[in-house]
N, C-alpha and C positions, 0 to 999 in steps of 0.2 A: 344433359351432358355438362359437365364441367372440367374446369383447366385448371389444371395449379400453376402458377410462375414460382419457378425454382432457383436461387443461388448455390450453384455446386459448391461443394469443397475443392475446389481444384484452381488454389491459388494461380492464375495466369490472365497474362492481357485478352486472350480472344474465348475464355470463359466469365468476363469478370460482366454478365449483363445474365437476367433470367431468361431459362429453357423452359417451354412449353411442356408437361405431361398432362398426361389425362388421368383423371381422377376415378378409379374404380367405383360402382354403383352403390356398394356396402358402407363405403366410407365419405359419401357426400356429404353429411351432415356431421364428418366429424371436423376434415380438412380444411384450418382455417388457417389465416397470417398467422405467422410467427411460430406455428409449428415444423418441428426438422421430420423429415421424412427421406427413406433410402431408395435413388434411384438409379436405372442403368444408363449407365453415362457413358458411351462407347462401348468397347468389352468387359466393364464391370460395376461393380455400383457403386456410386459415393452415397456421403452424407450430403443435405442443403435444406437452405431454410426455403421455407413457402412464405412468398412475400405480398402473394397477392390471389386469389380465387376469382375467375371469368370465367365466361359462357360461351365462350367462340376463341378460336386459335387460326391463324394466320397460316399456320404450319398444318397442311395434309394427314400426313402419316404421322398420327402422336404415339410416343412409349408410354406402356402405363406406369404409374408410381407402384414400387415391388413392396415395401413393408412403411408402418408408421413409425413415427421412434418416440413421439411424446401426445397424447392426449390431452395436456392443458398447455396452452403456447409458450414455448422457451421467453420468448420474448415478445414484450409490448407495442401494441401500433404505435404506440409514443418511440418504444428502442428502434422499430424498423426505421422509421425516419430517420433517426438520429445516425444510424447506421451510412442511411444513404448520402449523409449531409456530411461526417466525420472522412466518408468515402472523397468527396472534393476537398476537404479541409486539409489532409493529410498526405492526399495523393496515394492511399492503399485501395485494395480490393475489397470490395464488400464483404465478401467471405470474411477475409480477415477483421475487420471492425465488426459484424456481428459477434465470432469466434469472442474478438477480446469483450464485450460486455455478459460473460456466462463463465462461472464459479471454474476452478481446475476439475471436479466432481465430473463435469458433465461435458467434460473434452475426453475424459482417458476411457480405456476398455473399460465397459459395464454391462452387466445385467441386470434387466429392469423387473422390478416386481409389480401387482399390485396386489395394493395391501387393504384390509377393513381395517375401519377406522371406529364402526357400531356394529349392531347386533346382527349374525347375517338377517335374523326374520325380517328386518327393516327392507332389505332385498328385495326386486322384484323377483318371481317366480323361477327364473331362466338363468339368471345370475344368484342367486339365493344356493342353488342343487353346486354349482364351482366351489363356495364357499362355506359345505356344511360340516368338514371334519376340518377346515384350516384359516388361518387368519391369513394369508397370502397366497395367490398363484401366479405362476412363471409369465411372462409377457408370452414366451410358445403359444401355453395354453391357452390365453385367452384370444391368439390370431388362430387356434385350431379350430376354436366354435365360434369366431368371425359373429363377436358382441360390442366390437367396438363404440356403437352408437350409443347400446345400453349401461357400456360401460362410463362411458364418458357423460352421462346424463347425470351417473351414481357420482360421478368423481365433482363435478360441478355441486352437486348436495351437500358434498364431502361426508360421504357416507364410504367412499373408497378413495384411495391416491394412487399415485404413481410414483415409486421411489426405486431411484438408482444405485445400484449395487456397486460399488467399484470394485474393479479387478484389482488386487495389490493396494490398494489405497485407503483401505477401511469401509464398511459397511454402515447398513443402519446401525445405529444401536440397540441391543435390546434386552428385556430385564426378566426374568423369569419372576410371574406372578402367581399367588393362587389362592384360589377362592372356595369357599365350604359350596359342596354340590346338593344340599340340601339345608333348610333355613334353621335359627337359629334353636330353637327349640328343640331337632329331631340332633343340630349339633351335639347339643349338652347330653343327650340323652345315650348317643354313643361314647361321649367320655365318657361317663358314668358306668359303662358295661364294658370299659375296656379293664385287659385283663393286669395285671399286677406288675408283670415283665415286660408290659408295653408303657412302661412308665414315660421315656422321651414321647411316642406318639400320643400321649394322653397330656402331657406337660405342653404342643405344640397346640393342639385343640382346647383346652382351657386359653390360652395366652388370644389365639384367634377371638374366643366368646368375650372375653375382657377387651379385647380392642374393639370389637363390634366393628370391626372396616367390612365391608363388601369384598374386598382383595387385599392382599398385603403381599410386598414382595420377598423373596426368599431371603435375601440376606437380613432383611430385618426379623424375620422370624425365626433364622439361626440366632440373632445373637441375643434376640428378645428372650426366646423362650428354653434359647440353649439346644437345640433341635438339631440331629443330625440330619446330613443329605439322605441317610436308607432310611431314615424315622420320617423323611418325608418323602420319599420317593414308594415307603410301606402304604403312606395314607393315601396317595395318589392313586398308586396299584388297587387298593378296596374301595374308591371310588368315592372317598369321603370328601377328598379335596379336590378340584379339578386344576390343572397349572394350565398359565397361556403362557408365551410372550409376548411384550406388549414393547412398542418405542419410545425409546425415551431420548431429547435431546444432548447430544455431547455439549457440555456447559465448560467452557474451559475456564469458565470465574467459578466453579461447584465451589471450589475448597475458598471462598472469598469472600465475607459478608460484608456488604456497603452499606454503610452509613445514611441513612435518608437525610435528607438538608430542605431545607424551604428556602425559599425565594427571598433573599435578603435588600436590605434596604440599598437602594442607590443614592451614590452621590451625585449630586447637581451636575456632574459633565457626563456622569453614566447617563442620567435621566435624559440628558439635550440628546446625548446619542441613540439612544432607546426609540426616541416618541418618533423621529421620523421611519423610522424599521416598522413600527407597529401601524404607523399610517400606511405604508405601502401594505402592511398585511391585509389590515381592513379593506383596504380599495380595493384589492386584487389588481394591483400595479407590479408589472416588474421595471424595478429600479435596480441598477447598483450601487452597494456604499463601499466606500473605502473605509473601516473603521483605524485609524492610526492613532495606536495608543502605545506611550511607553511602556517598557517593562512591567510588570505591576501593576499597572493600573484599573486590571478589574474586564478585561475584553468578556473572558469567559460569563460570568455575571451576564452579561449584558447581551450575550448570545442565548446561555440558559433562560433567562426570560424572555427572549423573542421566541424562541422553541417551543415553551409551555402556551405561549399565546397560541402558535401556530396548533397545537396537540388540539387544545381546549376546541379551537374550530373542526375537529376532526380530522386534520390536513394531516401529512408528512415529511419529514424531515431529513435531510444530509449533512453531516459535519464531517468534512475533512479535515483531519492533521497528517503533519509529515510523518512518515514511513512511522518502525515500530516506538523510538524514543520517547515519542510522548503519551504512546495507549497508558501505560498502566496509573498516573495520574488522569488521564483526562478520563479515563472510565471510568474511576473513582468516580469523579465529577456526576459522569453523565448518568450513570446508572443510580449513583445515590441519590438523583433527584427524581430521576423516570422511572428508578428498578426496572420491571421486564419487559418495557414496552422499545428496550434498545437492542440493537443489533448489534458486533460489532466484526468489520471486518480488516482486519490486519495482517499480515505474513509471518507472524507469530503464531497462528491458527495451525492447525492440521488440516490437510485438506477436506477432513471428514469434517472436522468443527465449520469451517468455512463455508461447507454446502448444506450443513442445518444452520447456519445462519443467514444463510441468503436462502432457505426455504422458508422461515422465520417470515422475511419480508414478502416472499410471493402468495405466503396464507395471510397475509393480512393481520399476523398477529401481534406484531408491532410498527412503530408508527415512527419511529428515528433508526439512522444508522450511521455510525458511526467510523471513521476507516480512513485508510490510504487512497492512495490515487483512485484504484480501481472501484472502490463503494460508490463513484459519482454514477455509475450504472446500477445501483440500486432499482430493483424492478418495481417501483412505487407507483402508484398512478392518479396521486392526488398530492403532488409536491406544494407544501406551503414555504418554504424556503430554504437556501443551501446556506451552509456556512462554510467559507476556506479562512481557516486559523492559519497564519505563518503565511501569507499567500505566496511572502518571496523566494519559497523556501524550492531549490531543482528539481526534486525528487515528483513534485507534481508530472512535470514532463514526462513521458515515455519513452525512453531511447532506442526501442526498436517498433517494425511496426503491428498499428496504425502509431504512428509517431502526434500523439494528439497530448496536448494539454487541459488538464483537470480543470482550470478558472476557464478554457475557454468552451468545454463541454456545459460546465455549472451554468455559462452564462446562457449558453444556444439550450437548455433544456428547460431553465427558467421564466426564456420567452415564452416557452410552449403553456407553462402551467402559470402567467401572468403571475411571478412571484419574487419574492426582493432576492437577491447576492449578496451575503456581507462578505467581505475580502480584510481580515485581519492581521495587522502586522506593527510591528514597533519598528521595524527596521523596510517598505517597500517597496515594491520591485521600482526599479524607475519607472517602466513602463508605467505600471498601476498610478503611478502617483502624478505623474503627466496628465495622466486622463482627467486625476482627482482635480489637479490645478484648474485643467479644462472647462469642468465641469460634466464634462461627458460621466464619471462616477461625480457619486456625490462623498465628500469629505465629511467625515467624523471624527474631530477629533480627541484621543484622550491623553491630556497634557500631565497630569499630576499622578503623579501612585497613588494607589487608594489609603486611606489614613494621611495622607500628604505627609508621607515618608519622603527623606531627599534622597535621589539616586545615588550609590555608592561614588567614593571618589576615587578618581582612576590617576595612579602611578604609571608613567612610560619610561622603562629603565634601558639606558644605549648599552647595549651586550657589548659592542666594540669600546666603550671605554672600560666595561669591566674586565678584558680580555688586557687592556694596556695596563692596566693595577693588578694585572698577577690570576686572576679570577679566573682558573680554567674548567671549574667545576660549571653544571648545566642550570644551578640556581644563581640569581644575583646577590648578591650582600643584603640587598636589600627584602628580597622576596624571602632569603632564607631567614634575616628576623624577624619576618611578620609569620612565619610557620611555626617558628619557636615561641611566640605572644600567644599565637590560637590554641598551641599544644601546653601554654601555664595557664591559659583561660577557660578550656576545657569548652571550645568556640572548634567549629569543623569547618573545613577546607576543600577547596573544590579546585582540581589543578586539571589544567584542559592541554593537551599536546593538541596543535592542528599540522595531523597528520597530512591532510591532501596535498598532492602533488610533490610529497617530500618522500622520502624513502630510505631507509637505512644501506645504502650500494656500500661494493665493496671495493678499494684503491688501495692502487699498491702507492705507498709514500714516497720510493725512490724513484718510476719510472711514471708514476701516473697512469697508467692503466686503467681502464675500469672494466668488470667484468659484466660484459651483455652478455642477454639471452640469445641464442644462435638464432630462434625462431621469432624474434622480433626488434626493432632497434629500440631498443629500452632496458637502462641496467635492471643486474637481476637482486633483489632483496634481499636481506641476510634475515634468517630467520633462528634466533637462539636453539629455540626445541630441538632436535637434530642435528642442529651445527649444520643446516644447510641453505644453498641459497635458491630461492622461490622465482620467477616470473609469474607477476600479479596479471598476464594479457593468458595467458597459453596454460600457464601451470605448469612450464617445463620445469623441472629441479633439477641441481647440481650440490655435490658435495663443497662443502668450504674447502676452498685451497690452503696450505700451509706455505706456499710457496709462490710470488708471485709468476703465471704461465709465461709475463712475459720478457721480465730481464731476472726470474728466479731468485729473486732480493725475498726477504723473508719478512720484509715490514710491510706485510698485506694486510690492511687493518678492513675493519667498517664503520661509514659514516652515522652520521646520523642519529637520531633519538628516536626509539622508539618506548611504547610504555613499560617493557618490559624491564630498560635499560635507568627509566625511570623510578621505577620500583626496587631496582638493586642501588641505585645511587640514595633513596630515602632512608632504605636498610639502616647505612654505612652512618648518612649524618643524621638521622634522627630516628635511632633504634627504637626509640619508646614509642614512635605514632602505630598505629593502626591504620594499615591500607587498604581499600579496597579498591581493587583496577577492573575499569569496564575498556572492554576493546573486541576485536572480534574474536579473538579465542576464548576470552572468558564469557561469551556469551550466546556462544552459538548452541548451545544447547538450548531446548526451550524451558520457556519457564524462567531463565537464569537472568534477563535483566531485571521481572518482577523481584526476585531472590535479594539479586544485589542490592538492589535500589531501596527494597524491606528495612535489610540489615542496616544501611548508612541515616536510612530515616528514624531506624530506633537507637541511634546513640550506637553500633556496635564497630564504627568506625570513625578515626580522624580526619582522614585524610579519601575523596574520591579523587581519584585517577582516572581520566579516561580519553577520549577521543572525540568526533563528533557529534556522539550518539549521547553525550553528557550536556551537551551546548544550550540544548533549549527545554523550556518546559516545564523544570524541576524546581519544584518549591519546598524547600526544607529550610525549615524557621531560626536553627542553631549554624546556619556555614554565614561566616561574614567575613570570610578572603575567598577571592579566586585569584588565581594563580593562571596566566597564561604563558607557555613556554618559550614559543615560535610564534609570534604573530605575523612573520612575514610573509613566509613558505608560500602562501598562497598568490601574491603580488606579484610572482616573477613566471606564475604561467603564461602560457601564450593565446591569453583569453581577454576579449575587451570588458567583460564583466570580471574581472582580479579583482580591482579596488573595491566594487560595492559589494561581492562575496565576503571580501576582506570586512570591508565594515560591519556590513551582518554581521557577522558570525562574530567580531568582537564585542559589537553591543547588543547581541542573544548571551553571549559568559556573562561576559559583566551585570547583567539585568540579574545573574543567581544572585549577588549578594545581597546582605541587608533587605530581606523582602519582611521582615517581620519588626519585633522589638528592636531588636539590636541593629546599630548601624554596619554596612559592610565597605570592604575597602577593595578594590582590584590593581593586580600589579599585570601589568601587559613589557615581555620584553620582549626586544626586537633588534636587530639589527641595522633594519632603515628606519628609526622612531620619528626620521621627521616629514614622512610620507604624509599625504593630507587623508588619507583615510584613516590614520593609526591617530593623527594627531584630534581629528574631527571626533574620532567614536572614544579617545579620551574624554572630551566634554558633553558627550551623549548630543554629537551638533548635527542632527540625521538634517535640517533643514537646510545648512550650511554643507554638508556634504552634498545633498541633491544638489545647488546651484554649482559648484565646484565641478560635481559630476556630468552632469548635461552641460556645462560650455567643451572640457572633453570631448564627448558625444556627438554632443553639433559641429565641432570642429575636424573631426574623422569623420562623419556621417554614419555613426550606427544607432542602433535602437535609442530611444524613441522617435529622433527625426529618421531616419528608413527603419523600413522592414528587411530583415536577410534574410536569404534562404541557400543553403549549402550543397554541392552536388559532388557524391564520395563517392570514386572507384575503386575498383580492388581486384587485384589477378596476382595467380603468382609469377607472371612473368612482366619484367618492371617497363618493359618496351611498351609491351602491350597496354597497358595501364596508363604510361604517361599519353598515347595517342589518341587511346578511346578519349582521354579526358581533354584531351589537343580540340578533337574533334566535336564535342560537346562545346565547348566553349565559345569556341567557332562561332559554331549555330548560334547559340545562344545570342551571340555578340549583332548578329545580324535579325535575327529573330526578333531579337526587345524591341520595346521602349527607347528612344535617343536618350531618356534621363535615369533609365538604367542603368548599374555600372555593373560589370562583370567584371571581377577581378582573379587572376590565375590565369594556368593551372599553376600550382603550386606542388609539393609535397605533402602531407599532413602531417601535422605537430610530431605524429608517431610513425617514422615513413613505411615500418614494418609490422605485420601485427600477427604471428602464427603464418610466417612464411609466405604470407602475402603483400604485394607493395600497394601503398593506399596511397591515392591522388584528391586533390581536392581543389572547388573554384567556389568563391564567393558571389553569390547576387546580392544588391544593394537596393531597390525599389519605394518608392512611393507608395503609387498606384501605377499598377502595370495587369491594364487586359490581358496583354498577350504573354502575361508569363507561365499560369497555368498550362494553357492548351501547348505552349511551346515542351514545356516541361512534359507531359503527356506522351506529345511525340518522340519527344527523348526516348522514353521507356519504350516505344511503341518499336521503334528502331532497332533497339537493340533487346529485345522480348525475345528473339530466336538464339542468340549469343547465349543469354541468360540462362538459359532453359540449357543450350548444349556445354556451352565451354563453362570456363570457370569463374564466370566475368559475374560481379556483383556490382548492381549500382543501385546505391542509394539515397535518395533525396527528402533532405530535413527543410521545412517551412519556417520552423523559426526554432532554432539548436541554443539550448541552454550552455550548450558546451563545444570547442570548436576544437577538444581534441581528438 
């Protein structure tokens, strides 16, 4: 007899530990960890993963397990751990941090096939007779002759698979092939007797003898040999040709040839940073490194060759970068040195591209992957090292849950496979770099651009005095002559709006109004297309008013710059540039930031326009201005990390210029120019802004000397909300730690959000035993609330963001 221990689907407190089933006799030897199976879970069946297989149950009366749902395990004894340990790290349910390490493919409605992969004779006997008129049968059919065990023996061969159909979401791919049914000699000998009028089915059989392929696929035999679909659909029907379909992967680089590159020479501070990376690899030590290297200065280099070492041992590999901005260089990169032994996976993907590419990694068929947050569950099982590029960069974080962090998964998965971390950044996190100081990481630094290029020279122009000398245009004097020098020099330009936290609202000039969203307290956006205005929380819409709603004054204007407004202002003073604008509209189609990004790299534009998603990454040899608009916008949110996003993100622009021949120049305008983060990432002083930043830090008590962690409620009844979080607090206050601080209840930044009111309290900690298990009980408390009324509480361990 055997037991499976199950984790239902059934997100809740008093399901969130394994249920005993019993494992039916036929399927002993298939039922292992890490496979999902469907069972009856009160009056109906969920999904859950099998996390564990024993011999004995505690529990009398066990249900059986009703159907399989995967014959090779979803997930790795390595992911099951990791699961359970993300499970404490984050405060989520198991279900849900399994759930999040598995492709979108293998969440939504599917039907499963299996498929042959070889000849059926290769078959054993029993399973051979399933598979002798078709290359797939229904998953039905194979639970009707209850072959499981045999099948699963074949699929371990890989002489069969298992592949997911989705419903709505795209399917395998598959390519209609076809092959001469008789050998080459009895081929020729039927062209030859074909009759006169059969001239296309005799011009497709010549073209097959000249190819001498075993199979070719239809469209190339349409265009090779000119061949209509009934001139092969004729040779099919007489039995000359046999067709199959066969799978082929969705390649979403098809239409892309890369470049191969070899391993180039290092410079002396690349090399110092290298040689301690490759000693951890040899040793099978897991170390972290902090590599901190300016702009420029060659990180990638230096990760590509730690990679190739790692390959060469047979190991595996993860390279994180931030969200999609930086794929279509950095794959350039990766793949023109690995070509196809890379992965990649980004939200650029379709869902179908995304789950042949994390099948990619579970056949073992390549050996790096590349991606956003999510790739760091890559189902590898021989990791020789991760790399996180940009480490400082938010987007790592996950804001719903399991609310987990990519460096802090890279790090717990690393231990497991005794392998190095590199954590790379020109601009990092403070956290990261405290540690670095520590020594707890180890520091690597890279000080010099490579070629010992000097860093662009950074302009800070005070908007407020350009506003007192008449200046009410959105360029300075200053920025607009160096637009007009790059546009006689025939030199491109890189102008960066930082949109965040800024928004184009709409106010009436005579009474001051501004027009919220009913369903949230947050003005609502003015959007040109339409003439209407947006809430970026809900998506509620509204028509633009002509008339202010509320003293009916007619000077109802909107604030703000957006790109759009930018690009009608370039029009005006500088008709002759070429623009191209990256933002979300222009690029929400797929495919269209590679597009963009093409066109500005081959000369077919002046001037890039864009938004965040322009900030980092991009290396193009001819821009030697950046142009930043708003440097402030971000300083005045209600977030203790302003200033060092701020600095980021001013010296990730400024690092575009002058990365090649040509020297580059940046103009940064601003309003508060003598802020210490605008004035520090003018002189590229990331060292001088760390000490600057941490006495800050230490003097409020936030990251790095405490750890926070945030507790958000939400109802739509504002009594109810401010008390539950009353009541929390409470506890909380008496529950801790005495060196604890709890501070709140408060409001959150955004007191509304789609008609709900949101409450919020800050924890400040050290080390605190008792925060966890306090925390717990929270949830535990109010589990039945949760479940009936409308009450949502959520609890972030360490929030990138406190709005």
């Amino acid at each position: 007899m055997k037991i499976a221990r199950v984790v239902v689907d059934v997100p809740a407190m008093q399901t969130d530990r394994p249920f005993d089933y019993l494992v039916p006799e036929e399927w002993e030897d298939v039922i292992v960890p890490g496979i999902r199976v469907i069972v009856p879970f009160g009056p109906r069946k969920v999904q859950g993963f099998v996390i564990e297989v024993a011999s004995a149950s505690e529990v009398n009366k066990l249900k059986k397990i009703s159907e399989i749902f995967d014959l090779t395990p979803a997930l790795t004894d390595e992911l099951l751990e990791l699961g359970k340990w993300l499970t404490e790290k984050t405060l989520c349910f198991q279900i849900s941090a399994f759930q999040a390490m598995l492709p979108a493919a293998m969440k939504a409605k599917y039907e499963k096939r299996i498929c042959l992969t070889r000849n059926s004779s290769e078959l054993p006997p029993e399973l051979a007779v399933l598979f002798e008129n078709t290359r797939d049968i229904s998953w039905k059919e194979a639970e009707a002759h209850n072959l499981f065990a045999e099948l699963q023996k074949e699929i371990k061969k890989g002489s069969l698979e298992v592949v997911y159909q989705v419903a709505q979401k795209g399917k395998q791919k598959k390519v209609r092939y076809l092959k001469p049914a008789a050998d080459l000699e009895a081929l020729k000998k039927t062209a030859e007797e074909m009759p006169a009028q059969a001239g296309r089915q005799k011009a497709a059989l010549d073209y097959i003898i000249a190819s001498q392929k075993s199979e070719i696929s239809a469209a190339d035999l349409k265009s090779g040999a000119n061949a209509s679909d009934s001139s092969i659909k004729a040779l099919v029907q007489k039995g000359i040709l046999a067709e199959e379909w066969l799978e082929v992967y969705r390649d979403p680089f098809e239409h892309r040839t890369f470049k191969a590159t070899e391993n180039m020479a290092l410079t002396s501070e690349q090399q110092s940073a290298i040689a301690p990376i490759l000693d951890s690899i040899e040793a099978s030590r897991h170390d972290v490194f902090m590599m901190y290297g300016v702009t420029g200065s060659g990180k990638t280099e230096v990760y590509l060759q730690a990679i190739d070492r790692v390959m060469k041992e047979g190991k595996e590999a993860i390279v994180l970068v931030p969200e999609i901005s930086l794929t279509p260089q950095m794959v350039d990169r990766f793949k023109g040195r690995f070509g196809s032994k890379v992965a990649v996976l980004h939200s650029g993907l379709s869902t179908g591209e995304k789950y042949d590419e994390w099948r990619k990694i579970q056949r073992k068929e390549v050996q790096l992957a590349v991606g956003a947050r999510s790739a760091i569950f890559a189902p590898f099982e021989n990791l020789g090292i991760i790399v996180i590029d940009e480490e400082h960069e938010s987007s790592y974080k996950q804001e719903e849950n399991p609310r987990y962090h990519a460096r802090d998964v890279a790090i717990h998965r690393a231990e497991s496979y005794r392998c190095p971390v590199v954590l790379g950044s020109a601009t990092p996190s403070l956290e990261s770099f405290a540690r670095a100081s520590k020594g707890v990481y180890h520091l690597l630094p890279l000080r010099e651009r490579v070629n010992s290029r000097a860093l662009p020279e950074v302009n800070v122009v005070d908007m407020r005095e350009e506003l007192r000398n008449g200046n009410r245009s959105m360029f300075s004097s200053d920025l607009f002559e160096q637009l007009q020098l790059r546009l006689d020099r025939k030199e491109q330009t890189v102008l960066f709006l930082n949109r965040r936290g800024f928004s184009a609202f709409v106010m009436c000039r005579d009474c001051g109004y501004v027009i919220q969203c009913p369903n949230c307290d947050i003005s609502m956006t003015y959007h040109r297309q339409g003439n209407k205005l947006k809430c970026h929380y809900c998506a509620h819409e509204a028509p633009m008013p002509s008339l202010c709603p509320e003293c009916s004054s007619e000077h109802i204007r909107f604030f703000g710059t957006g790109t759009q407004k930018v690009e009608e202002e370039l029009a005006k003073v500088l008709p002759e540039a070429r623009v191209i604008r990256m933002d979300v509209d222009t690029t929400s189609r797929k495919g269209a930031h590679e597009r963009l990004l093409g066109q500005f790299g081959e000369g077919k534009a002046d001037i890039l326009l864009g938004t965040q998603m322009i900030a980092k990454g991009l290396d193009f040899p001819n821009v030697t201005l950046v142009g930043v608009l708003a440097a402030d916008t971000m300083l005045h949110l209600p977030d203790f990390r302003a200033a060092e996003k701020t600095f980021q993100l001013l010296t990730q622009v400024s690092g575009r210029a002058g990365r090649h021949e040509l020297t580059g120049e940046v103009v940064i305008q601003s309003y508060t120019p003598d802020h210490y983060s605008i004035q520090l990432a003018k002189d590229h002083d990331y060292d001088g802004f760390y000490e600057r930043e941490m006495m800050e830090r230490k003097q409020h008590a936030y990251p790095p000397f405490y750890y926070v962690a945030v507790v958000n409620v939400s109802h739509p009844d504002l009594l109810k909300t401010s008390s539950v979080m009353e009541t929390i607090a409470q506890f909380l206050i008496q529950n801790l730690d005495s060196h604890t601080k709890v501070l709140g209840p408060v409001a959150s930044p955004i007191p509304r959000i789609k008609n709900r009111y949101r409450y919020q309290c800050m924890i400040k900690y050290k080390r605190d035993e008792k925060l966890i298990p306090a925390l717990k009980k929270v949830m535990d408390r109010y589990q039945q609330e949760m479940a009936r009324d409308e009450l949502v509480i959520s609890i972030d361990l360490n929030p990138t963001t406190l709005m």
